[in-house]
VOMARRO-241423 format. One line per 2 residues: number of its first residue (from 1); their letters; for each residue y, z, x negated of C-alpha. Coordinates in pm, 1 decimal, decimal comma, m for minus. Layout:
VOMARRO-241423
NUM) a) Y/Z/X; ... $
end
This chain:
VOMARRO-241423
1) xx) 0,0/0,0/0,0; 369,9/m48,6/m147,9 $
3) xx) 474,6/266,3/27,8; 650,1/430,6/m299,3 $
5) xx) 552,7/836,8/m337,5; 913,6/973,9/m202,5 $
7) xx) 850,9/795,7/94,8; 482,8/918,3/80,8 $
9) xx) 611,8/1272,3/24,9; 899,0/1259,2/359,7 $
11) xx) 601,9/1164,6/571,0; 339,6/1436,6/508,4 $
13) xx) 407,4/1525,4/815,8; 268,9/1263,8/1047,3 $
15) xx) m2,5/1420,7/1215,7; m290,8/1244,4/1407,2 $
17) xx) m361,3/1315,2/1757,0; m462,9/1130,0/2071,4 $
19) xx) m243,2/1052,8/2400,3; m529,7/1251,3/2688,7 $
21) xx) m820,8/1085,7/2833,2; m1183,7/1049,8/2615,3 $
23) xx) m1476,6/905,5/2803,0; m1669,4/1075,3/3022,7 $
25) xx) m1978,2/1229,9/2920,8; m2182,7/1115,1/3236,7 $
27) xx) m2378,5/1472,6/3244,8; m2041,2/1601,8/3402,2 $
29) xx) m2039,0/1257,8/3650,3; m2384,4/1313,3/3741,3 $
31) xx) m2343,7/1716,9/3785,2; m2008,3/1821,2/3796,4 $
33) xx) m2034,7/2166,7/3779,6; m1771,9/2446,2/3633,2 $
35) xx) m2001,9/2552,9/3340,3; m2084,4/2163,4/3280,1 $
37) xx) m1693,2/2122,8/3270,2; m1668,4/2374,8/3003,0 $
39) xx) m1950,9/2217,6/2806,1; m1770,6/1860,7/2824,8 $
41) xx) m1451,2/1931,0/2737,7; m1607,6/2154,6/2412,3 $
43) xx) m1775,4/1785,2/2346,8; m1419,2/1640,8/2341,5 $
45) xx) m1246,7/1913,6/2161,2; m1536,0/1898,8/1872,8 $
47) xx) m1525,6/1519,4/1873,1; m1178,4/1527,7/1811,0 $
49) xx) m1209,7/1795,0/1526,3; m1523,2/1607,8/1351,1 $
51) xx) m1321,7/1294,6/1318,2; m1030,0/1490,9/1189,8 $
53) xx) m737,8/1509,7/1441,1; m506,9/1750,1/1419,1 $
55) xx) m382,5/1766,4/1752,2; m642,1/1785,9/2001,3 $
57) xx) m659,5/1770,2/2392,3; m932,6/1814,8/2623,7 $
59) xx) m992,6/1460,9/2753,7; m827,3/1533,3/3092,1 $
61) xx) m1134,9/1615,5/3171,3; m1036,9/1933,4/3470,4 $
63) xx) m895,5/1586,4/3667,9; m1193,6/1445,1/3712,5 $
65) xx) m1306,4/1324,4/4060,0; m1619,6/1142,9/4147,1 $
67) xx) m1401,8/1009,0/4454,3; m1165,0/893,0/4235,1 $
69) xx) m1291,0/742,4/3890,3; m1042,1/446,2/3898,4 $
71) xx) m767,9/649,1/3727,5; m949,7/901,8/3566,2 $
73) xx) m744,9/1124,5/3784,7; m405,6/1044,3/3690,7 $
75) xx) m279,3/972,1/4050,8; m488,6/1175,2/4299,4 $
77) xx) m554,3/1469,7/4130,9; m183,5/1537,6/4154,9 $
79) xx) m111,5/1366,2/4501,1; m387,0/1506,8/4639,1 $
81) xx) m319,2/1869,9/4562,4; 42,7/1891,7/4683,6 $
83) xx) 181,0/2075,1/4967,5; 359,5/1761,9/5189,2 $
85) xx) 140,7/1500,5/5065,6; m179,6/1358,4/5370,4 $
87) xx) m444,8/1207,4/5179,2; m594,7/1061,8/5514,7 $
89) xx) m456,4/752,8/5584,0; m452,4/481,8/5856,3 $
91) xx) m468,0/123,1/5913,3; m152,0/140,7/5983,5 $
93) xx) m46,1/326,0/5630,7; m277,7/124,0/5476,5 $
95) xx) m145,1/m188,2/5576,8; 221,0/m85,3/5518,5 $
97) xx) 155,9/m51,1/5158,6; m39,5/m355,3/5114,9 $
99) xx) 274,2/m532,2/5267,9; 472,9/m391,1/4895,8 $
101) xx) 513,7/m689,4/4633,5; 547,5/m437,2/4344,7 $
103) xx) 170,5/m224,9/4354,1; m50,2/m558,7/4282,6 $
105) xx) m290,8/m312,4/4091,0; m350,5/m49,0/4396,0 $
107) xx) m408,0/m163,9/4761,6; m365,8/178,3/4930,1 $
109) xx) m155,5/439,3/4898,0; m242,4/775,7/4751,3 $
111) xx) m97,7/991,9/5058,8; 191,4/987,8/5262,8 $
113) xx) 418,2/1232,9/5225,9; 495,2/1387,3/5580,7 $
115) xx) 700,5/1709,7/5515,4; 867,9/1877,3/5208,5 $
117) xx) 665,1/1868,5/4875,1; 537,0/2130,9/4720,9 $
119) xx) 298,2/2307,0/4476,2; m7,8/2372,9/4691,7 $
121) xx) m303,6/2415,4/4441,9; m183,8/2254,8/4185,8 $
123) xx) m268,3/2480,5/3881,5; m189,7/2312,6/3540,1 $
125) xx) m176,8/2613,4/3365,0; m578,6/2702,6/3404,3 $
127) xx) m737,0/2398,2/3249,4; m476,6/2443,6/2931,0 $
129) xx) m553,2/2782,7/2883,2; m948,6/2669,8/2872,6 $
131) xx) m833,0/2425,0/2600,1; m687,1/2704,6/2381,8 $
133) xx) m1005,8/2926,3/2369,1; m1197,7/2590,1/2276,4 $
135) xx) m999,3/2524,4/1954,8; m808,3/2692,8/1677,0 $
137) xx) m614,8/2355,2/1615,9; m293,9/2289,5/1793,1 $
139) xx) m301,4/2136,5/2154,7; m141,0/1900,5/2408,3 $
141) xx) m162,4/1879,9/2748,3; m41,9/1563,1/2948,0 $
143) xx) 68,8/1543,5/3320,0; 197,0/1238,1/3497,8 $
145) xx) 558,2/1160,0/3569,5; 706,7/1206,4/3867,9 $
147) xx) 853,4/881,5/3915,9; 493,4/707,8/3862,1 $
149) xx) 379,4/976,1/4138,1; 633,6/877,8/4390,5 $
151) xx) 551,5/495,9/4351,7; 209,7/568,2/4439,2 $
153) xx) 269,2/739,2/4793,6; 395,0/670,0/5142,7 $
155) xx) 704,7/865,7/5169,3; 758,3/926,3/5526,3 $
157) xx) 995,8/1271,0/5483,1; 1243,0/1171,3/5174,5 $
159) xx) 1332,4/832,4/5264,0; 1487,4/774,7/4944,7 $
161) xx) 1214,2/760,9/4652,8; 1428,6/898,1/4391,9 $
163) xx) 1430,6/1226,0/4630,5; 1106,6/1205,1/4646,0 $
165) xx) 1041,0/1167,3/4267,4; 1310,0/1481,0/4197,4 $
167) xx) 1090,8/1695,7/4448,1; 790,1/1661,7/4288,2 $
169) xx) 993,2/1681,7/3925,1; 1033,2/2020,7/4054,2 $
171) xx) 700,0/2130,9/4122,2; 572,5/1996,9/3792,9 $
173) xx) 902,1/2202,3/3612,4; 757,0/2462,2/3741,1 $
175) xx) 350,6/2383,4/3613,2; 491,2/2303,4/3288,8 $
177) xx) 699,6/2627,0/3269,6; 320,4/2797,9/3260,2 $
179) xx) 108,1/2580,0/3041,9; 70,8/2692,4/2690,2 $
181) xx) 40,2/2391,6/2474,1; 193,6/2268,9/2119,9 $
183) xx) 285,9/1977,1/2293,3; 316,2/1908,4/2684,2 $
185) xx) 326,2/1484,1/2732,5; 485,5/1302,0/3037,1 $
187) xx) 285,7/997,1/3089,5; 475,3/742,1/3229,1 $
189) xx) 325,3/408,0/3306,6; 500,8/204,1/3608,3 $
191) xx) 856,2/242,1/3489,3; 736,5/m9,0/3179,7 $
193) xx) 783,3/m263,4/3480,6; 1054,1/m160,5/3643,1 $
195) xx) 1315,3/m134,5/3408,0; 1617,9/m87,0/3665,2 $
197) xx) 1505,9/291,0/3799,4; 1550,0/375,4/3432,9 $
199) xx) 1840,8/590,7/3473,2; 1681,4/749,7/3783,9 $
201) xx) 1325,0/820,6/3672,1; 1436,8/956,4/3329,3 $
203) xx) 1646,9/1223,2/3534,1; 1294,4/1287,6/3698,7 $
205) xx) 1125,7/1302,2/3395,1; 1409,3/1519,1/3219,8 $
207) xx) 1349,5/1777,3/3517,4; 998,0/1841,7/3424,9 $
209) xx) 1075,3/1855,1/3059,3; 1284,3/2087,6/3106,7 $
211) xx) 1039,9/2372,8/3223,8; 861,3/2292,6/2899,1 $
213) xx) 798,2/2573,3/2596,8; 654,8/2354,9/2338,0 $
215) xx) 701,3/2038,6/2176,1; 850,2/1800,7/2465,3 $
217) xx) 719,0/1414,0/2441,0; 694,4/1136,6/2682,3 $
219) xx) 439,8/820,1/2668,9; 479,8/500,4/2772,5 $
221) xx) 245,5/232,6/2807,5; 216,5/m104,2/3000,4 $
223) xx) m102,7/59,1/3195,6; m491,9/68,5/3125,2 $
225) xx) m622,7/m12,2/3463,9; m989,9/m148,3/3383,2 $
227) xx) m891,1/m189,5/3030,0; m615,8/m401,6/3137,6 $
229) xx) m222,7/m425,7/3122,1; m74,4/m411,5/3430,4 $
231) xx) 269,6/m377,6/3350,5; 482,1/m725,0/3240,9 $
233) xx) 776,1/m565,6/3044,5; 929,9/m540,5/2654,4 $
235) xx) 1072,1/m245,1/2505,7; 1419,5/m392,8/2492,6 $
237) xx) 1441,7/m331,9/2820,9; 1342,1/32,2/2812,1 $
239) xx) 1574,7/167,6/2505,8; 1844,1/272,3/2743,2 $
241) xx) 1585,2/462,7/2934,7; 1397,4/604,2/2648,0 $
243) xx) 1714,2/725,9/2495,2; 1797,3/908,2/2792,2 $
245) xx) 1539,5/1140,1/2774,1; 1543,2/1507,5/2660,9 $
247) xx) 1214,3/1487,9/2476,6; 1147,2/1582,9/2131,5 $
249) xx) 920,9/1240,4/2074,5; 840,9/911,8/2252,3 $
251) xx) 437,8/838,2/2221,4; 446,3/423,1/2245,1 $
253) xx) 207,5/149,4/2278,6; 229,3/m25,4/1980,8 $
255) xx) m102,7/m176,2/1844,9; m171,5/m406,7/2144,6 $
257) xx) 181,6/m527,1/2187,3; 355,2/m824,0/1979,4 $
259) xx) 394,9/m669,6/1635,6; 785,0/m858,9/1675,1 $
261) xx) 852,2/m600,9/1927,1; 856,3/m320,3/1730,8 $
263) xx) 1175,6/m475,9/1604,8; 1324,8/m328,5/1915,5 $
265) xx) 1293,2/57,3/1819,1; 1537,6/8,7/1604,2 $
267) xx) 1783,2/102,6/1915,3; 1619,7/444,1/1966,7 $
269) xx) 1865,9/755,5/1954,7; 1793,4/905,2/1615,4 $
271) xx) 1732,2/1204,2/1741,0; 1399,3/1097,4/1875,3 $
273) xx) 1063,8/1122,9/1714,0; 817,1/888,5/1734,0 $
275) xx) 445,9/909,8/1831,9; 327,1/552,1/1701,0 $
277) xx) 66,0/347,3/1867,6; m149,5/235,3/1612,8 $
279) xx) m536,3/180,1/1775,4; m567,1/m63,8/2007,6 $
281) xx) m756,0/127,3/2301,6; m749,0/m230,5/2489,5 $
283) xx) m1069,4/m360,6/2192,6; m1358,7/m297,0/2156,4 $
285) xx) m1317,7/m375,9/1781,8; m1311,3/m86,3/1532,8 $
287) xx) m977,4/m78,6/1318,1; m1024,6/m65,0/952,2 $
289) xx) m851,9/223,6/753,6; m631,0/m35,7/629,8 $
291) xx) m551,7/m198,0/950,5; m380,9/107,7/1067,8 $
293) xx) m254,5/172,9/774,7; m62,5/m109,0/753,3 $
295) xx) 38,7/m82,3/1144,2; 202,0/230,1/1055,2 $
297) xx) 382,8/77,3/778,0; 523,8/m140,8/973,9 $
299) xx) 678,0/80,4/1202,4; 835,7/311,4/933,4 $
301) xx) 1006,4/18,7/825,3; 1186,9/27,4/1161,6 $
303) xx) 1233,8/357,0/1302,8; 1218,3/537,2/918,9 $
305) xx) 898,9/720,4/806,1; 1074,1/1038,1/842,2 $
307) xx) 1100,8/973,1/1243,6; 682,9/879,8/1279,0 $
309) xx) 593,7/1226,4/1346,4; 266,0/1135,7/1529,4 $
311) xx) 57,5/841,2/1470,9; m222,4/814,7/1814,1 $
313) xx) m367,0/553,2/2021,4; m175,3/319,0/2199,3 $
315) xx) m337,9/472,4/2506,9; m588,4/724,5/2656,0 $
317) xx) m962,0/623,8/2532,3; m1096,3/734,0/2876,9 $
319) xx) m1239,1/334,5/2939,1; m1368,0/290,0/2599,1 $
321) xx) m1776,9/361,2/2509,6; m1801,6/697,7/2333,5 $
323) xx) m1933,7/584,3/2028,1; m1632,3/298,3/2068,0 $
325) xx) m1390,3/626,0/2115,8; m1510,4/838,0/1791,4 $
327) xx) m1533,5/528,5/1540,6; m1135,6/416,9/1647,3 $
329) xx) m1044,8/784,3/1563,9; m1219,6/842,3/1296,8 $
331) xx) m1035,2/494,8/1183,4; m688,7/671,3/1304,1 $
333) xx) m759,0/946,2/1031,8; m852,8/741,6/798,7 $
335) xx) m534,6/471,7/820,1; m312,3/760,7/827,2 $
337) xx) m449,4/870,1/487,6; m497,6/562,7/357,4 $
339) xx) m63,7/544,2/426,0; m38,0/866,2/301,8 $
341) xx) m216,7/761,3/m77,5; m463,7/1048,6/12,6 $
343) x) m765,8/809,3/3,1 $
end
């Protein structure tokens, strides 16, 4: 690598970790029992540690429903669990949502919201406190934004969706005021394509970061539905949002995008860290240590290698085959020390 050794030296730092989801072990699909849960998301935690990452979450494993595999629980375990929110829906709701131009990727809604929202059982702070006795490494815990939330549901109360999506920023202020975490993520996939809420959904997203005690970060990606984007979009269009945020780091797809883009993080605030996308979670194909390596390079020649705080997936691994999973972060590990001149 031509990284010269001060520049090795200011970026020491950059740790490895992942952005949430790991595949399912399918003993918890087949018998998804409380003690099972505990014994899948210790398989996470440990697969994490054995390929070296030093920031470790539990898979978002506690969100798993066998109703609801299509998005490993990053809609409906939320929806479903808030006070306000019907998860029984008509033809009629049904076909009301189809009727939207802008959801090509769902064809019903997650609920409709019929009254004012609320917490219900919504407990965010139990399944991070299980990750903390599983691990003596630091943690993260990811939730979903509120403005991808209130895209997903029938609003029938609000009638104004950036109401809605400050209402439930509320509710998830207050989860995130409980969860002990190193880091606490806002994942954030819809606004990618939908540039013009921007200034709206990062005043949504700034609400729930501000209940949070630990490191604050927000991801974005252009979605992993089926292994698929979903999103059509460019980070150009996203600086103004990104640099409204109150977060301590942005985590960003990166590896499956048009390396050119990367070109526009130069317009991010300075005051924001980066997590750095560097696996593509969208192959099947194993990265070499030099492939990330050099990925990483690349975008410390933008933002500055003293800004790449984290270097993670582009994405959650949750689609990905197991052994698929542990080889690309054992790869991440590698890559980063490879940059590093460690190996």
């Amino acid at each position: 690598m031509i990284t010269s050794v001060p520049e090795r030296a200011s970026a020491s730092a950059i740790l490895t970790t992942v952005v949430g989801s790991y595949p399912l072990p399918e003993w918890l699909r087949a018998y998804p029992t409380r003690d099972h849960l505990r014994d899948a998301t210790l398989v996470v935690v440990r697969a994490q540690e054995l390929a070296g990452i030093d920031v470790v979450a539990d898979g978002e494993l506690s969100r798993f429903d066998v109703n609801h595999p299509e998005t490993n629980g990053m809609i409906d375990y939320f929806t479903g669990q808030l006070d306000g929110v019907s998860a029984r829906l008509t033809q009629a709701d049904r076909a009301e949502f189809a009727g939207r131009t802008d959801m090509g990727y769902r064809v019903a809604p997650a609920g409709t919201v019929n009254g004012p929202i609320g917490p219900g059982t919504l407990d965010l702070a139990q399944p991070a406190a299980l990750l903390r006795t599983l691990t003596t490494r630091r943690t993260k815990f990811t939730l979903t934004s509120p403005y991808m939330l209130s895209r997903v549901l029938l609003d029938r109360s609000y009638g104004d969706r950036q109401a809605l999506a400050m209402a439930i920023g509320a509710v998830l202020r207050d989860q995130a005021a409980l969860i002990d975490a190193d880091i606490v993520q806002v994942d954030e996939a819809s606004l990618t394509g939908h540039p013009e809420d921007g200034k709206w959904a990062a005043e949504a997203i700034n609400q729930v970061l501000s209940g949070v005690r630990g490191q604050k970060a927000v991801h974005l990606c252009f979605g992993n539905y089926g292994g698929q984007t979903i999103q059509s979009g460019h980070y150009r269009k996203l600086i103004e949002f990104m640099n409204a945020l109150d977060a301590d780091h942005v985590v960003l797809e990166c590896a499956h995008r048009d390396p050119q883009e990367l070109e526009e993080l130069r317009g991010l605030s300075s005051r924001l860290g980066v997590g750095l996308g560097v696996i593509d979670v969208k192959s099947l194909v194993i990265e070499s240590a030099d492939e990330v390596a050099r990925r990483i390079e690349r975008g410390a020649a933008i933002v500055g290698v003293e800004r790449i705080r984290y270097v993670n997936p582009d994405c959650g691994l949750w689609m990905l085959p197991r052994s698929v999973a542990d080889s690309k972060l054992r790869a991440l590990v590698a890559g980063r020390d490879r940059f590093l001149g460690r190996a």
